[in-house]
N, C-alpha and C positions, 0 to 999 in steps of 0.2 A: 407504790405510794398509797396511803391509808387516806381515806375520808378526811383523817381530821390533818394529816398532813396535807391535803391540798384543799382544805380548806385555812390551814396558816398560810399557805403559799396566796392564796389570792387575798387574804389579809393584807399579808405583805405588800405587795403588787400595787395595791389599791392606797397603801401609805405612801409606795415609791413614788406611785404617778399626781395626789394631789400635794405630795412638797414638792416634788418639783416642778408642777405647773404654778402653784401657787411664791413660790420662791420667785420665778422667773417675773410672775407678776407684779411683785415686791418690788421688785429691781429697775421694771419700767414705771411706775409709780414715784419711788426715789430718784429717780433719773428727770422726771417730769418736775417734780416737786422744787429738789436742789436747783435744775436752772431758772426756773422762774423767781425761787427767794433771791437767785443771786444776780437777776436783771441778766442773763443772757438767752440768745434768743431758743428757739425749741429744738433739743437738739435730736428726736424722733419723728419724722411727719406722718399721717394718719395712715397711709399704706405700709410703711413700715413696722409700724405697730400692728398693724394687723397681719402681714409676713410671718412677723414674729412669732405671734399669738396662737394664727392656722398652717403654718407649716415649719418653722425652726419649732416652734415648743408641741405641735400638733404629733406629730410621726415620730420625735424620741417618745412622746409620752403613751403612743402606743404600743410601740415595740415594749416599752416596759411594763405594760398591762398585761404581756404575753411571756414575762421573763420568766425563765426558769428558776425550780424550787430549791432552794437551798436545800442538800443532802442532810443537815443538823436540826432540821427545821422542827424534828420531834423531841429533839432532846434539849430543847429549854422546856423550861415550867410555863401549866397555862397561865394565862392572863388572865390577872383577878375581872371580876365580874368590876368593880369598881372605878376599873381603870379607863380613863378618859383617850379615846380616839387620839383628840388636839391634844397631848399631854405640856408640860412645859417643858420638857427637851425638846418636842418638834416643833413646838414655838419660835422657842430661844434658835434652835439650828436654821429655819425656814428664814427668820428675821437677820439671821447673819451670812447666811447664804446671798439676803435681798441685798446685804449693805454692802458685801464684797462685789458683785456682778454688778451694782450700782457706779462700785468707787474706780473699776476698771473702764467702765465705760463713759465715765464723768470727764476720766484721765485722757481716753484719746479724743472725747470732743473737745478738750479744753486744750491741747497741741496742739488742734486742727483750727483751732479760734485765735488763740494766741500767737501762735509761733508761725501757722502755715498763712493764718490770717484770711482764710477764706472758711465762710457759714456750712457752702455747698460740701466743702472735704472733711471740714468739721460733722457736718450729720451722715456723711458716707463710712466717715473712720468711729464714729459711736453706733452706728449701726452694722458695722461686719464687726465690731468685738463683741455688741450684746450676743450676736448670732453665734460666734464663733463660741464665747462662753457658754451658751445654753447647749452646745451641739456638747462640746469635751466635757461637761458637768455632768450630762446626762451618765457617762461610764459611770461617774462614781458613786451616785444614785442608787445603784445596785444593791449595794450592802452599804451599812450604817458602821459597820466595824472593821469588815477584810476589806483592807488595801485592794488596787484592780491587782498586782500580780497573785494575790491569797485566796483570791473570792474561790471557794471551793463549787458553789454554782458555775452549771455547764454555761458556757459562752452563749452570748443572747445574739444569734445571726440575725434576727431582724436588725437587733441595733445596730452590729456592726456594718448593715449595710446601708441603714438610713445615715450614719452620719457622712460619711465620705461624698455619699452624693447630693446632701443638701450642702455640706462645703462645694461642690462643684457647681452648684447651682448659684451659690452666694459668689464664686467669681462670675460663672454669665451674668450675672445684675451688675457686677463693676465693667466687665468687659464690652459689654453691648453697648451702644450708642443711645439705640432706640429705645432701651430700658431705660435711659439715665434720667431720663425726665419724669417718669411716673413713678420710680423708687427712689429718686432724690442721690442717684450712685455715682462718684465719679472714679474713674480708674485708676489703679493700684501699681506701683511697680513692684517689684521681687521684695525687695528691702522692706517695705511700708506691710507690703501682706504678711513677712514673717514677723512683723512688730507686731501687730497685729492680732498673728494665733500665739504670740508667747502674752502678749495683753490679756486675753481673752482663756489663756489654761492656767493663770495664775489661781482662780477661787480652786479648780480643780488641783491642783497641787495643794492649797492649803488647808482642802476636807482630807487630801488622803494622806498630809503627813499629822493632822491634828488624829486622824483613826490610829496611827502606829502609836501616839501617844495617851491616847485612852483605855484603847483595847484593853491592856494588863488587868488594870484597875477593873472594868467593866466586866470579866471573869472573875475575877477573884471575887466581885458583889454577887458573883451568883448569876451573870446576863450570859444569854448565850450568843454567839459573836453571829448574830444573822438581825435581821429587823424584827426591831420589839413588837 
């Protein structure tokens, strides 16, 4: 790999990790914002938030400061001198990334409020789907075009190995007793935790089937299928 290919690779790298730390941020933002307009009570409490912040969004987002370089990564055109970092696709995608992980996560504190009719399960079930969505987002993050079965980059073992064990991590916070009071966690049966990670991998389903649906287009303008 050439100089100037790995220097697009940590270009890249550096796009992957502030949309998705920034996206993720969006989302708890919107999540804060919509319960308060809508009078219910907080459905994140301040340890959580910061959980979130330094360890579910901390350790995907450096696994993928270390991802490997796209193989194609020489063969788009450079990037005009003019061209803006923030451009308005990572705008427009960062801001719809925040409204999805938002609207998933609105969804199960508002079953946990309504229907289960306790605050305490309510902020435990908005807090394993934020967590669960930022851990299964993180895959798709990878590439802005290839699908995860396509992405012609070598597999990224950090991440694969950071997510599994922050999902195991996020059941000892439900599981534990003595955790339950300073994460605000209460426990989960089988049924409820796979509501949960199907809650929680819907944004990730609907970045990767909106990529099958762009990709074409996005070649044919001349983009090459790796991060602009």
């Amino acid at each position: 790999m050439t100089r100037i290919g790995k220097g697009r690779g940590i270009y890249d790298n550096i796009r992957k990790c502030l949309q998705y730390l920034l996206a993720g941020n969006t989302a708890e933002i919107l999540v804060m914002l919509v319960a308060i307009l809508a009078g219910w009570p907080i459905p994140l409490l301040p340890l959580q938030i910061l959980w979130i912040n330094l360890v579910t969004d901390g350790l995907p987002a450096l696994a993928l400061a270390a991802d490997p370089v796209d193989p194609g990564v020489l063969s788009r055109p450079p990037r005009r001198r003019a061209d803006s970092f923030l451009d308005r696709e990572f705008c427009f995608r960062l801001l719809g990334i925040g409204l999805m992980s938002a609207g998933v996560t609105l969804a199960a504190f508002a079953w946990g409020l309504f229907v289960v009719r306790d605050v305490a399960v309510a902020r435990s079930l908005a807090f394993s789907t934020l967590v669960c969505e930022e851990l299964l987002r993180s895959l798709g993050v990878r590439s802005l075009d290839h699908p995860l079965w396509r992405n012609p980059a070598p597999p990224n073992r950090w991440l694969l190995g950071v997510i599994p064990v922050s999902l195991l991590i996020q059941i000892v916070l439900h599981e534990t007793p003595a955790l339950h009071g300073p994460f605000g966690t209460r426990p989960m049966d089988l049924t409820t935790t796979a509501c949960v990670f199907l809650l929680g991998s819907v944004p990730l389903l609907v970045l990767e089937f909106a990529k099958l649906r762009r990709r074409p287009s996005r070649i044919a303008a001349g983009h090459s299928p790796a991060c602009d």
